[in-house]
C-alpha positions as CSV (number, residue, x, y, z in Angstrom):
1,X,17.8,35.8,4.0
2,X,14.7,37.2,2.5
3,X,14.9,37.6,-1.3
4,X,14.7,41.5,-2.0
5,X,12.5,42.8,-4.5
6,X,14.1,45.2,-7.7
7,X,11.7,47.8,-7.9
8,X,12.3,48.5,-11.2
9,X,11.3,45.7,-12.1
10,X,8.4,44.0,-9.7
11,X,4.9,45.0,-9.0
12,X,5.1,47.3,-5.4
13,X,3.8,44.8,-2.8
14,X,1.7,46.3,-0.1
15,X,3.2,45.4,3.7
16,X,0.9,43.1,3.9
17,X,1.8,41.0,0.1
18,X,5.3,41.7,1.3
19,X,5.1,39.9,4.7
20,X,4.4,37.0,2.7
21,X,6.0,37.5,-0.5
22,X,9.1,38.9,0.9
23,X,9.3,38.0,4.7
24,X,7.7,34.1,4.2
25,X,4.9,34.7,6.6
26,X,1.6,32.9,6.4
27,X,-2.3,34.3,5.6
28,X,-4.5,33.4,8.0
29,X,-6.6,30.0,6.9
30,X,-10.1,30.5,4.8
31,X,-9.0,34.1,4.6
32,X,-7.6,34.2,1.1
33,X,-9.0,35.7,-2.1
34,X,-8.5,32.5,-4.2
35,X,-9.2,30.0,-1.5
36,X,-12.9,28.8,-2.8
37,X,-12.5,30.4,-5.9
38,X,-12.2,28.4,-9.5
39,X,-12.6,30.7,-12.5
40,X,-11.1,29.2,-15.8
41,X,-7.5,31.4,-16.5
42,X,-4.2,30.9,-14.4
43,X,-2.4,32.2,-12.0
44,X,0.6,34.9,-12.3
45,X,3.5,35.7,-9.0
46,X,2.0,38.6,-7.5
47,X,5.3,40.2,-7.7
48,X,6.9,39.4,-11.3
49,X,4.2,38.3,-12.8
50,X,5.1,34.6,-14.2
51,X,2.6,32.0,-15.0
52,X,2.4,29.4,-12.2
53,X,-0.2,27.7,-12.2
54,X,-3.6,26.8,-14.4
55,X,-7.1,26.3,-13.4
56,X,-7.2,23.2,-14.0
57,X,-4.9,21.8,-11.5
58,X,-6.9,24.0,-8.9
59,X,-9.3,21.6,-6.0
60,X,-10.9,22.3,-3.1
61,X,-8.5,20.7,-0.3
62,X,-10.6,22.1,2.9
63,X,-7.2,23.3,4.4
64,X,-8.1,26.4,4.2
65,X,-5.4,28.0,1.5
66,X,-5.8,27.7,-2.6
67,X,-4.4,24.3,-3.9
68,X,-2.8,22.8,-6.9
69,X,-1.7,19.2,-7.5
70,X,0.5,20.6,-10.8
71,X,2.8,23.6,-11.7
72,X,3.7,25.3,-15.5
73,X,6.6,23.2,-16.0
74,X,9.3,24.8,-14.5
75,X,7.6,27.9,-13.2
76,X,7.8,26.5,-9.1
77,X,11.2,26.1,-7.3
78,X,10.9,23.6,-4.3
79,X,13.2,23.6,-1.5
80,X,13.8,21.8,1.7
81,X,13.1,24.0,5.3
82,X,15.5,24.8,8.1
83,X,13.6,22.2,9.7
84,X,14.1,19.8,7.5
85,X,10.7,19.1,7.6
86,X,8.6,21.0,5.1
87,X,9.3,21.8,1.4
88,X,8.6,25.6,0.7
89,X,7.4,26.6,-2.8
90,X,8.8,29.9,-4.8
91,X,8.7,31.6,-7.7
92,X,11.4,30.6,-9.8
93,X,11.7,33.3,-11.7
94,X,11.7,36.1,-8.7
95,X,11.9,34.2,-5.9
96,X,9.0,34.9,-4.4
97,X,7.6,32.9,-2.0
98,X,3.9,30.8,-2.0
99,X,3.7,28.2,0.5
100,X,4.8,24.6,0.7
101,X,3.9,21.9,-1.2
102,X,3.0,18.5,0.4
103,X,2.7,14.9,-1.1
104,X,0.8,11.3,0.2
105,X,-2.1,13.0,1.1
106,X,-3.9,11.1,-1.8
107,X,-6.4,14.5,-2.0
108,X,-6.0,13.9,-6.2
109,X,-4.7,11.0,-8.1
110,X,-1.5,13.0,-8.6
111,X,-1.3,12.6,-4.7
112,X,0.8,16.2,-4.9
113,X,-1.0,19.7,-3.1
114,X,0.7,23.1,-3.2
115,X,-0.7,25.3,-0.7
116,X,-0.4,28.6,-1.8
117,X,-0.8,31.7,-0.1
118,X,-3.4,33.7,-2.0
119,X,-1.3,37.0,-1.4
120,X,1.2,35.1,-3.3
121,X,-1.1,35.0,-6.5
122,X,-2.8,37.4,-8.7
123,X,-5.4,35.4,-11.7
124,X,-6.0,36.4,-14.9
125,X,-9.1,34.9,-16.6
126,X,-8.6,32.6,-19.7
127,X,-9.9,35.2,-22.1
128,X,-7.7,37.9,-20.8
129,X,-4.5,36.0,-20.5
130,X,-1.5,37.2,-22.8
131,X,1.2,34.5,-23.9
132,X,3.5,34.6,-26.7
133,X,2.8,32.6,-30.0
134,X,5.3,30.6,-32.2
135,X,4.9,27.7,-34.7
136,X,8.2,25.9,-35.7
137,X,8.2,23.2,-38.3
138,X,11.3,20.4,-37.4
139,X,10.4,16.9,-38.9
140,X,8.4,14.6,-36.8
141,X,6.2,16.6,-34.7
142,X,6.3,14.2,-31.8
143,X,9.8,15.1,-30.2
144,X,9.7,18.7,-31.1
145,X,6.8,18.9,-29.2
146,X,8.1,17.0,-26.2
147,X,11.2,18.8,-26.6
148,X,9.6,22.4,-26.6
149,X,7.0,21.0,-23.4
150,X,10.4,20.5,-21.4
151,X,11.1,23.9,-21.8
152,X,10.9,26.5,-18.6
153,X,8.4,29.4,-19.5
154,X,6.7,27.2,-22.1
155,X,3.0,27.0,-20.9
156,X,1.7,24.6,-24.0
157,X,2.7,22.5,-26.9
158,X,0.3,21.7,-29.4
159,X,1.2,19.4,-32.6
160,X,-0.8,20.1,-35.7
161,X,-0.6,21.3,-39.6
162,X,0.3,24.4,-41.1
163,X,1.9,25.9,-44.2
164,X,-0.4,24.1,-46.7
165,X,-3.7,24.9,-48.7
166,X,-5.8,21.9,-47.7
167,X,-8.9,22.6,-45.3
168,X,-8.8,20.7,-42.0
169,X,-6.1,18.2,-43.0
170,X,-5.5,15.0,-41.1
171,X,-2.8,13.0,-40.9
172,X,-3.8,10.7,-43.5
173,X,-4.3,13.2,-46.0
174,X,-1.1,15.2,-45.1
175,X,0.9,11.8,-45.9
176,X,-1.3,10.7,-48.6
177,X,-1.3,13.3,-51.0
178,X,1.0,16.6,-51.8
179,X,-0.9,19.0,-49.8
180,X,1.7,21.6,-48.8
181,X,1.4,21.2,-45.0
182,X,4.4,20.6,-42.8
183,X,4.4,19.0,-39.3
184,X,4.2,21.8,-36.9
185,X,4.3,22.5,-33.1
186,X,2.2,25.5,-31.9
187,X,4.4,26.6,-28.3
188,X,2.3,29.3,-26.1
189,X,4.8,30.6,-23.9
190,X,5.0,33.0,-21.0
191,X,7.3,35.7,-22.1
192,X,8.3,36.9,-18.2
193,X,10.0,33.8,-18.2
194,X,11.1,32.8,-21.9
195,X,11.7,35.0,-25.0
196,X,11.0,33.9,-28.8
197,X,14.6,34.4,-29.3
198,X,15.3,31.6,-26.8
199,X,12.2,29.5,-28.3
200,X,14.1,30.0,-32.0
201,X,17.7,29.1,-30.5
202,X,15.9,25.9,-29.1
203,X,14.4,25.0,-32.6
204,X,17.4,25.3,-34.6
205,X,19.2,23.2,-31.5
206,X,16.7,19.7,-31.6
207,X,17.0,19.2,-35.6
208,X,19.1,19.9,-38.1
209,X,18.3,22.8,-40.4
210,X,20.5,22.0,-43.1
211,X,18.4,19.2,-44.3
212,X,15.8,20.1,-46.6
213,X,12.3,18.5,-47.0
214,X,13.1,16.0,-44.5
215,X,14.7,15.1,-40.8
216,X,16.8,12.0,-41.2
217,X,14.7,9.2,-42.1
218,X,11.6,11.2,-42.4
219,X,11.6,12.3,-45.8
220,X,9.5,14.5,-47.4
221,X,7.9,18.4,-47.3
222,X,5.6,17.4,-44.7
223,X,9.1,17.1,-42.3
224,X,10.8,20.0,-43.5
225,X,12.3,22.6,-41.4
226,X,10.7,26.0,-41.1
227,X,9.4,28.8,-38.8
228,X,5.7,30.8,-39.2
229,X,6.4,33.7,-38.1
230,X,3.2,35.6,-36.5
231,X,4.8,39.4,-36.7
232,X,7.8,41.1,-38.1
233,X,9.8,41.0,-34.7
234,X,9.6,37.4,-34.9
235,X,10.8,37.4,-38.6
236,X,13.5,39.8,-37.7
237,X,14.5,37.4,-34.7
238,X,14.5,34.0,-37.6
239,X,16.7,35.4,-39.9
240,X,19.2,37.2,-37.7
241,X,19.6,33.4,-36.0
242,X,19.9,32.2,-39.7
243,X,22.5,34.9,-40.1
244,X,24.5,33.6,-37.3
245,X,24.6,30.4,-38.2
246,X,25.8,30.8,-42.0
247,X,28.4,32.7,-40.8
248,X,29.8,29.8,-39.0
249,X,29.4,27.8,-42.7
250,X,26.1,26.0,-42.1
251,X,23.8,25.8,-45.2
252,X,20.5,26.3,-43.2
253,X,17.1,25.1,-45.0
254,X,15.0,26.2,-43.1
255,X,12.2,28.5,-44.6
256,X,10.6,31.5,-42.7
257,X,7.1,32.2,-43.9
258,X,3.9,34.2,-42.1
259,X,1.8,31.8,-39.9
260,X,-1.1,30.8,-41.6
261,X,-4.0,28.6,-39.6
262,X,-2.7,26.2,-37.3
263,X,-5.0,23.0,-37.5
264,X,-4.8,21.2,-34.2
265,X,-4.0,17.5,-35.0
266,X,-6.0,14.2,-33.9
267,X,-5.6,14.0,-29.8
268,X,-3.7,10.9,-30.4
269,X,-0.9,12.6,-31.6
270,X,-0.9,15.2,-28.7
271,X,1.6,14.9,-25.9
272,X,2.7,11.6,-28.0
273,X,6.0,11.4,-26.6
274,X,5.2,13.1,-22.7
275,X,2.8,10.1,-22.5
276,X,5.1,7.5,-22.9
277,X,8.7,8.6,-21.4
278,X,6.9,9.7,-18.4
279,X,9.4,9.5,-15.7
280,X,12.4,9.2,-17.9
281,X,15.2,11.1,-18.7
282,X,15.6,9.8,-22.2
283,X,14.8,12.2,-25.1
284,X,12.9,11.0,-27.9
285,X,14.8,9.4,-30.2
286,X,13.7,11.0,-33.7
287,X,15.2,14.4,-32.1
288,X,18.5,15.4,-30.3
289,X,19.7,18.3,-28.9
290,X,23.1,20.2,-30.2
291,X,24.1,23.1,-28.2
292,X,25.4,26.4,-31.4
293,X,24.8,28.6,-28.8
């Protein structure tokens, strides 16, 4: 049954972005928009707008329809045909549908091509591109990271230093001398898909904000728990969560403060933990998740 848009609340499709979107029909080959195109941005669901895919993960195939070897996390819902032959490809958060996705075609060295439909897509260039902006502070900046990349609707994670006065800190200096930095995780999320307010449940969930300067055996203010907030909405949304949680007795720690600069840390601390439980379903173990919602 084809899924039905709310028009309310999704982009009016034209028959023709319906036949596809709506109806799972197919656009003639080497007829599409996107098809030989690769500007640097992503690409949105023509119909609800959610990030699918980067530029990035964009080749040239020759089959004739845009392709990606690699989704946003999440963003891509595959499922099995009638047939049982082909996997189709929709948007997770509308349903909408893209194409199929195929794998052992060995086209990239992630051996994985979605063929998408380029009614199914609209692109918004790099420098035009809105996503929402947190920092969260939670100890050891290697599992909150991973946690936050496992995250539907979160389209990066970045690990760096923040909260302190030192100019472009490195990890050396931030656990060499008291410079006032904390461990941090910079999330850029797509907010059709994700809300801060779920973000900030998802901090205070993988560490334990009663602890303060420190996350178990990682002691000091360079572990402790805070948010940065970037505008008074997100403030707003911190301490009403803070609010819910003293009420229910905990003694939280965790400080709320304005963002200051984010300074990116040394690569080999980026995607530390992705890197290396690649394929597992283990979660690092300096972090653990405890539902309080």
């Amino acid at each position: 049954m084809a899924t039905e848009p709310d028009p309310d609340k999704y982009r009016k499709l034209t028959p023709e972005e319906e036949a596809v979107i709506v109806h799972k029909g197919t656009e003639a080959p080497f007829t599409g928009e996107f098809d030989n195109f690769f500007g640097d941005g992503v690409y949105t669901c023509r119909r609800c707008g959610a990030v699918l895919y980067r530029s990035e993960d964009k080749f040239n195939s020759g089959c004739g329809w845009p392709a990606f070897d690699a989704e946003v996390h999440g963003a891509v819902k595959q499922t099995l045909d009638a047939d049982g032959e082909r996997t189709e490809i929709t948007c997770t958060n509308c349903g909408a549908h893209l194409g199929h996705v195929f794998t052992g075609e060995h086209l990239t060295a992630k051996n994985t091509r979605h063929c998408v439909n380029s009614l199914s897509l609209l692109f918004v260039p790099k420098e035009k591109a809105k996503f929402g902006r947190a920092i969260f502070a939670g100890g050891c900046f290697w599992g909150v990271e991973y946690l936050f990349q496992q995250q539907p609707g979160v389209i990066q994670a970045t690990v760096g230093y923040t909260g302190g006065t030192e100019q472009n800190p490195t990890y050396e200096s931030m656990h060499g001398n008291p410079t006032g930095h904390a461990e941090a995780v910079e999330v850029l999320y797509d907010p059709v898909r994700v809300s801060y307010e779920e973000l900030a449940k998802l901090f205070f969930e993988i560490h334990d904000p009663t602890q303060t300067n420190g996350q178990g055996p990682d002691l000091g203010s360079q572990y402790r728990s805070a948010i940065f907030y970037t505008d008074e909405a997100q403030k707003e949304t911190a301490e009403k969560l803070i609010g819910e949680l003293k009420q229910r007795g905990m003694k939280i720690a965790t400080e709320v403060t304005p963002a200051g600069i984010f300074w990116r840390a040394e690569d080999y601390h980026q995607n530390y933990y992705r890197d290396r439980y690649a394929g597992s379903t283990d979660e690092p173990p300096c972090h653990v998740r405890k539902k309080l919602w």
